[in-house]
N, CA and C atoms as an extended XYZ file, in Angstrom:
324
Properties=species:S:1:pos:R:3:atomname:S:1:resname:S:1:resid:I:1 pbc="F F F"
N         2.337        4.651       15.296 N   UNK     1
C         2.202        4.863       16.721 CA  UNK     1
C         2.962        6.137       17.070 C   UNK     1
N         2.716        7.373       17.879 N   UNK     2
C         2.803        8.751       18.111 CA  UNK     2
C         2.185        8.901       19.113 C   UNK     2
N         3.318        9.173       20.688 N   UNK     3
C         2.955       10.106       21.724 CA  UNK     3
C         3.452       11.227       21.358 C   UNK     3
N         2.249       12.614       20.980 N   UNK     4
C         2.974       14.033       21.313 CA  UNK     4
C         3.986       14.502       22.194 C   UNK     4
N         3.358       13.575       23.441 N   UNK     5
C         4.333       13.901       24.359 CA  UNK     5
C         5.755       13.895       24.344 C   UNK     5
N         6.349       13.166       24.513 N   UNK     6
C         7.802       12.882       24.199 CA  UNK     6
C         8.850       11.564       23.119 C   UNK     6
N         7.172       11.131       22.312 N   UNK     7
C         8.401       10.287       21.725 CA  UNK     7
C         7.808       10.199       19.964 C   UNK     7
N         8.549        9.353       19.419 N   UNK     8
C         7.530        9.130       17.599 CA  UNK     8
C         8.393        7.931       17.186 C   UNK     8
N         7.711        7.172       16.579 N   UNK     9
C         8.061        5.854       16.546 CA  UNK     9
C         7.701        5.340       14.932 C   UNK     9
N         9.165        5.400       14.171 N   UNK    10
C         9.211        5.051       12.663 CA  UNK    10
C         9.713        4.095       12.516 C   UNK    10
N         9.258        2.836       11.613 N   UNK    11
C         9.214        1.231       11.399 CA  UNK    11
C         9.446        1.353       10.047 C   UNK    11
N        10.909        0.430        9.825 N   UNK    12
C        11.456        0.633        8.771 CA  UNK    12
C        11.046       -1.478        8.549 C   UNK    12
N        11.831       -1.544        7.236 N   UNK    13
C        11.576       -3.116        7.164 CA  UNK    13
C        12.188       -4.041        7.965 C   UNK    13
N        13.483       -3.429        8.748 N   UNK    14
C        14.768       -4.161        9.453 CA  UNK    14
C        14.240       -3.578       11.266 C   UNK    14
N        14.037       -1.921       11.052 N   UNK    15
C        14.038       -1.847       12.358 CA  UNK    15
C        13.023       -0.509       12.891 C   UNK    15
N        12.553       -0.815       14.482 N   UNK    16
C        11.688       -0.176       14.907 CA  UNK    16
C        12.512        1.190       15.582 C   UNK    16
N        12.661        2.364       15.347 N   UNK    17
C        13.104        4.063       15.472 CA  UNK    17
C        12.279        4.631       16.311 C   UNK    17
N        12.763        4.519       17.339 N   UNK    18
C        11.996        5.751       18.802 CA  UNK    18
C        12.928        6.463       18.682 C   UNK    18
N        12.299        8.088       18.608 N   UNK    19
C        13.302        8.992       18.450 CA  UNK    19
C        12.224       10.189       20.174 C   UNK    19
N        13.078       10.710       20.878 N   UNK    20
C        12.640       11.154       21.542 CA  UNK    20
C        12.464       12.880       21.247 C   UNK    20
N        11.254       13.432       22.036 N   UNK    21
C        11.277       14.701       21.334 CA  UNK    21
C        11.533       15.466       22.268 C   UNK    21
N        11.681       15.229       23.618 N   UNK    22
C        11.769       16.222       24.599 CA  UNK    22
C        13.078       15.767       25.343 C   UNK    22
N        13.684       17.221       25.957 N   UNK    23
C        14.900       17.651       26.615 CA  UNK    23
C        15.192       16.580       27.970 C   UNK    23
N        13.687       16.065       28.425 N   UNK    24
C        14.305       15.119       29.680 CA  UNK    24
C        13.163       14.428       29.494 C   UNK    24
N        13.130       13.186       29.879 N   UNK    25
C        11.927       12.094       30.035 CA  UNK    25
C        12.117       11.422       31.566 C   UNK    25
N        10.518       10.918       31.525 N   UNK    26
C        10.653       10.788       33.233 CA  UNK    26
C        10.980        8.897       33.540 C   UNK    26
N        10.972        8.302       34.023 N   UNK    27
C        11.446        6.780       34.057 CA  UNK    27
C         9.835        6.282       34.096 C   UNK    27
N         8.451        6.804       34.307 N   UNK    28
C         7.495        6.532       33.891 CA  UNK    28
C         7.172        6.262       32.722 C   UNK    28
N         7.240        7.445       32.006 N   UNK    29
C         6.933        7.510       30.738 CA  UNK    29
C         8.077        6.556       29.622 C   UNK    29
N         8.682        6.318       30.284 N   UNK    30
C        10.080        5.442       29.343 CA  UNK    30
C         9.726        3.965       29.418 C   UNK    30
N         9.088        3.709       30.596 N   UNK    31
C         8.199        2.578       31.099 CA  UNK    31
C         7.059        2.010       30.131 C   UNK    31
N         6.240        3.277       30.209 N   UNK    32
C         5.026        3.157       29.385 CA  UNK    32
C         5.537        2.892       27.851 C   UNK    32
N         6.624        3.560       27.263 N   UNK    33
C         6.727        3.321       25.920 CA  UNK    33
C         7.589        1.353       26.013 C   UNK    33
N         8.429        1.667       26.885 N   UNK    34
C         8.701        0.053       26.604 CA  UNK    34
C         7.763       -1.339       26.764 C   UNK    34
N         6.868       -0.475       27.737 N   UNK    35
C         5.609       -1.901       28.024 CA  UNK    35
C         4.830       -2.083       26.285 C   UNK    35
N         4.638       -0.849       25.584 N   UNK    36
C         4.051       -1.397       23.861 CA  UNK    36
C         5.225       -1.762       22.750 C   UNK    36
N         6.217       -1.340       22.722 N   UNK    37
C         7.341       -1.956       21.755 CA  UNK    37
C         7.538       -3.381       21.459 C   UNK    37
N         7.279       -4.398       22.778 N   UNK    38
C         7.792       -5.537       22.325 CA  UNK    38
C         6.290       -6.269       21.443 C   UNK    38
N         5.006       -5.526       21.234 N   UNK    39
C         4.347       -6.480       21.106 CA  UNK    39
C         3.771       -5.696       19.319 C   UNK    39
N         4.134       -4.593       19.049 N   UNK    40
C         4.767       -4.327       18.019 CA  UNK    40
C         5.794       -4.784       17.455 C   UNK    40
N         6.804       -5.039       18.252 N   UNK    41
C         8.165       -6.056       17.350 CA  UNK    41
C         7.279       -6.879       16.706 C   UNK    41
N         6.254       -8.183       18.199 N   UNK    42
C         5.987       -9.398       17.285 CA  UNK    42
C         4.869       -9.194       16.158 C   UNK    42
N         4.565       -7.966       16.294 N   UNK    43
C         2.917       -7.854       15.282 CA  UNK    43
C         4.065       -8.070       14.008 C   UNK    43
N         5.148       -7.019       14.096 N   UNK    44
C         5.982       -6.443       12.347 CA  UNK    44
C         7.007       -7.330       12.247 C   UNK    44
N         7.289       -8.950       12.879 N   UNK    45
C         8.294       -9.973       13.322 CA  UNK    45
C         9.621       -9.027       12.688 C   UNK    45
N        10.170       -8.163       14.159 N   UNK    46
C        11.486       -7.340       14.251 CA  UNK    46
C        12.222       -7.638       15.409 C   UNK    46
N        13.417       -7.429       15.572 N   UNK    47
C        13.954       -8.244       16.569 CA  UNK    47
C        14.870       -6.930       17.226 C   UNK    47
N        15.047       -5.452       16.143 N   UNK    48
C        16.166       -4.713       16.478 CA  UNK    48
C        15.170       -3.423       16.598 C   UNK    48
N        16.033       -2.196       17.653 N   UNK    49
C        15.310       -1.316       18.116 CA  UNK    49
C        16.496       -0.208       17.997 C   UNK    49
N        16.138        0.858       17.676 N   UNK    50
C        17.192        2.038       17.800 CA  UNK    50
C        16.768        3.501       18.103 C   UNK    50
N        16.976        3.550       19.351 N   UNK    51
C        16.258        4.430       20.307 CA  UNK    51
C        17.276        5.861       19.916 C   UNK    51
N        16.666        6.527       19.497 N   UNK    52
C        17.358        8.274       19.564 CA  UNK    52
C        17.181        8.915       20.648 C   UNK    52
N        18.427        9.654       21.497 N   UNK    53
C        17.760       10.356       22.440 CA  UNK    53
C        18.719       11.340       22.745 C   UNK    53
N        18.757       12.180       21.093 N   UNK    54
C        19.579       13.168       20.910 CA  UNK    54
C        19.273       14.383       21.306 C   UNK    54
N        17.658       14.319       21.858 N   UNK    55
C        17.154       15.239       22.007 CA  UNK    55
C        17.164       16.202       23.460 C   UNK    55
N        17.721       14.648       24.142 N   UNK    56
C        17.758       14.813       25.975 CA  UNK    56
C        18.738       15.208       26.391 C   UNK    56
N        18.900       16.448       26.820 N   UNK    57
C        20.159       16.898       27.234 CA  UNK    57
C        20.497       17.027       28.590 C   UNK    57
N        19.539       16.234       29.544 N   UNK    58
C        19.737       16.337       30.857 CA  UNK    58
C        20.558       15.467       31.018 C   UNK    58
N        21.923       15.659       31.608 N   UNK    59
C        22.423       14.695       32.760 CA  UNK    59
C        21.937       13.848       33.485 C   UNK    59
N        21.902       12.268       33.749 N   UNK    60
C        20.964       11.600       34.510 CA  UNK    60
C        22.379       11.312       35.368 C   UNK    60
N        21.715       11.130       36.993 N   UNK    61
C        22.385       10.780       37.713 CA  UNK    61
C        22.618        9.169       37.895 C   UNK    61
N        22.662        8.698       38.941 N   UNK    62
C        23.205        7.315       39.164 CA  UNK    62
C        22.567        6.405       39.184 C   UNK    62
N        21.012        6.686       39.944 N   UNK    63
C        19.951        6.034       40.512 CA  UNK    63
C        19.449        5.938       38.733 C   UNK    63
N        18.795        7.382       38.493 N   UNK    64
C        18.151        7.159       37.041 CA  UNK    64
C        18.475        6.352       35.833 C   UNK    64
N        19.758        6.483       36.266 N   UNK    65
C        20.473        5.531       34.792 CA  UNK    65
C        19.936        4.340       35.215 C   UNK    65
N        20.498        3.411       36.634 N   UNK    66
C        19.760        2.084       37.060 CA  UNK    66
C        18.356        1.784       36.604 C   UNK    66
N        17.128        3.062       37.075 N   UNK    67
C        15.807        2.370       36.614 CA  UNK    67
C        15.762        2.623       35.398 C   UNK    67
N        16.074        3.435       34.264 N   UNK    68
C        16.121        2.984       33.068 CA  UNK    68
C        16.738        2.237       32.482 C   UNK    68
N        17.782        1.523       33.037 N   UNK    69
C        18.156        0.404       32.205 CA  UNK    69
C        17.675       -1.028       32.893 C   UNK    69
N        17.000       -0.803       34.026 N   UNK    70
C        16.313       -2.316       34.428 CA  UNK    70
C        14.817       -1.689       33.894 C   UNK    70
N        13.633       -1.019       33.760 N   UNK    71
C        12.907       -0.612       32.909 CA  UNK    71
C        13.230       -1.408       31.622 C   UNK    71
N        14.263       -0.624       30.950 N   UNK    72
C        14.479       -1.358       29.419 CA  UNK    72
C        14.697       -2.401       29.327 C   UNK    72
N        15.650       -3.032       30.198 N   UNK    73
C        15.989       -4.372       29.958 CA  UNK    73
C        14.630       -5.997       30.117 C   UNK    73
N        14.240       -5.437       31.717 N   UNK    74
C        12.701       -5.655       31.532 CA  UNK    74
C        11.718       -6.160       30.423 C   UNK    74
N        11.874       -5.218       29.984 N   UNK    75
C        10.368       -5.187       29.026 CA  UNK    75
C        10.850       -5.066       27.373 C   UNK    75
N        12.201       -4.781       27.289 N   UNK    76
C        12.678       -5.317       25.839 CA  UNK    76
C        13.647       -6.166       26.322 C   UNK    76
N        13.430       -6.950       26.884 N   UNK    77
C        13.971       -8.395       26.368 CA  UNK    77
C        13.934       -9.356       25.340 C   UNK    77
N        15.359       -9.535       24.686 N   UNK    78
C        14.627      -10.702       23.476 CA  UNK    78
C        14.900       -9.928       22.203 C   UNK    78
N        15.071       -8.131       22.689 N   UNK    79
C        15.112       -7.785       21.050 CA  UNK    79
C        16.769       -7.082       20.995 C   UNK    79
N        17.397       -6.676       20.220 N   UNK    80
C        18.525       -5.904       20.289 CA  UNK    80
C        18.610       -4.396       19.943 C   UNK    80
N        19.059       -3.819       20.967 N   UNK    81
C        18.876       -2.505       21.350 CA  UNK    81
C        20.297       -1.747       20.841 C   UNK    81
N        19.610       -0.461       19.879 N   UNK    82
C        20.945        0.292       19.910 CA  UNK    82
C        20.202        1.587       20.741 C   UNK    82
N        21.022        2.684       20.795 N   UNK    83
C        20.936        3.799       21.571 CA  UNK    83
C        21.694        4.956       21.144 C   UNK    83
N        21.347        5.921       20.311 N   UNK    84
C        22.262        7.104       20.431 CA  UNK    84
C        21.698        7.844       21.104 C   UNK    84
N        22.932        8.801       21.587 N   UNK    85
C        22.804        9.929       22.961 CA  UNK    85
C        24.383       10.666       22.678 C   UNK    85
N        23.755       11.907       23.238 N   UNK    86
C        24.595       12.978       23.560 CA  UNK    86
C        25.851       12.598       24.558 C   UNK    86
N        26.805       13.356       24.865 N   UNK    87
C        27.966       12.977       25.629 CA  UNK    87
C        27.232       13.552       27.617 C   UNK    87
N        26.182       13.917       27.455 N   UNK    88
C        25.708       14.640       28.892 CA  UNK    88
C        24.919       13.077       29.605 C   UNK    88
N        24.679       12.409       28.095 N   UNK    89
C        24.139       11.050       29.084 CA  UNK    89
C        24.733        9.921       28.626 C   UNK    89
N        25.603       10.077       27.803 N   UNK    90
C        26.436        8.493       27.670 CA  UNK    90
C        27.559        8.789       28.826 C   UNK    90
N        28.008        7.608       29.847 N   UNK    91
C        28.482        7.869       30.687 CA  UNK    91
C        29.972        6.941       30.501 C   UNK    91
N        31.501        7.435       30.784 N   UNK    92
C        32.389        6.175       30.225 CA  UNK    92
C        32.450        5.354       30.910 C   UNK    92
N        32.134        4.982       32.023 N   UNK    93
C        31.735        3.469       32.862 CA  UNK    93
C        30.681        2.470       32.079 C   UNK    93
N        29.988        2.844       31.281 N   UNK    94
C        28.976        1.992       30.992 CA  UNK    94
C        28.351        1.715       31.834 C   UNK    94
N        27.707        2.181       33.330 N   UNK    95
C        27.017        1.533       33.927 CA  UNK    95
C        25.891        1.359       34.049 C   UNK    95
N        25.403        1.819       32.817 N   UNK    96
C        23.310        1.868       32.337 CA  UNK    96
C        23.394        0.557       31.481 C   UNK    96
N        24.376        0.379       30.409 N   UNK    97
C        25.334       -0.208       29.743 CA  UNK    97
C        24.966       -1.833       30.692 C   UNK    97
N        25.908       -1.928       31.631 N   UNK    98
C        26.427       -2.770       32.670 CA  UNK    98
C        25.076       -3.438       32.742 C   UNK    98
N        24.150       -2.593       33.596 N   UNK    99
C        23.043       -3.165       34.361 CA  UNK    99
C        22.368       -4.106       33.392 C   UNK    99
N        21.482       -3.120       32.299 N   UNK   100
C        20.871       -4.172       31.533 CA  UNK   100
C        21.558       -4.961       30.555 C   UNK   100
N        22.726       -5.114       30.698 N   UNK   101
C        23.407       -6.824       30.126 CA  UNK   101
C        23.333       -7.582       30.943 C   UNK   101
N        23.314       -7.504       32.336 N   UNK   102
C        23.673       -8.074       33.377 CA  UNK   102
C        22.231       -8.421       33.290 C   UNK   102
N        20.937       -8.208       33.013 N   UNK   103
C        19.827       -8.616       33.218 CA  UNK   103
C        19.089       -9.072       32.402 C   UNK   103
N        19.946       -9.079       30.997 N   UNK   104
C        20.219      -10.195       30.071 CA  UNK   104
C        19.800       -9.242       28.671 C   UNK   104
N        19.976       -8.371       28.686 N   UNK   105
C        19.404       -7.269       27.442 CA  UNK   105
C        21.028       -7.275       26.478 C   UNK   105
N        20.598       -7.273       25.292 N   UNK   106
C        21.647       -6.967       24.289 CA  UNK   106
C        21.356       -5.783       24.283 C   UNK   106
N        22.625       -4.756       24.480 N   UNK   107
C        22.359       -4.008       24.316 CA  UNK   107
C        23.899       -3.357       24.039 C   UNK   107
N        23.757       -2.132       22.930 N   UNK   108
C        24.956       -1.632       22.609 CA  UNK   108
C        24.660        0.134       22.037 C   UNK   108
């Protein structure tokens, strides 16, 4: 599975690798990739996800962090989420962090 657009998606035996390819992604398109992931987990029975998004170097503000982590939490529910990122979008509050635990997402 391969959007040119911004993402590529490598399935190992343990775990499913979204690696992002572009500098900023929109909370649409982050949408659209999480609405097909969970039903790939159950096709390849995977439970863990490890999203790269070394590539994004935009700063997200306050609001954005919220709909992407109720987005993610949403629609990967059920599986366990890692996340690497740059220091421009890991934030030290955890509050992207915060939200989708709070909405029941493992997430680390």
């Amino acid at each position: 599975m391969t959007n040119k657009e911004f993402y590529t998606v490598k399935v190992t035996s343990e775990v499913i690798h979204l690696t992002a390819l572009e500098e900023e992604v929109s909370p649409g398109a982050v949408k659209q990739l999480c609405e097909q992931i969970p039903a790939l987990a159950r096709q390849l029975n995977l439970t863990k996800v490890l999203i790269d998004t070394l590539s994004i170097k935009t700063a997200l503000n306050t609001s954005k962090r919220y709909t992407f982590a109720t987005v993610v939490s949403h629609h990967l529910r059920g599986l366990t989420i890692a996340i690497v990122m740059h220091p421009p979008l890991f934030e030290p509050e955890r509050f992207g962090e915060m939200v989708a635990n709070n909405l029941g997402l493992q997430l680390r």
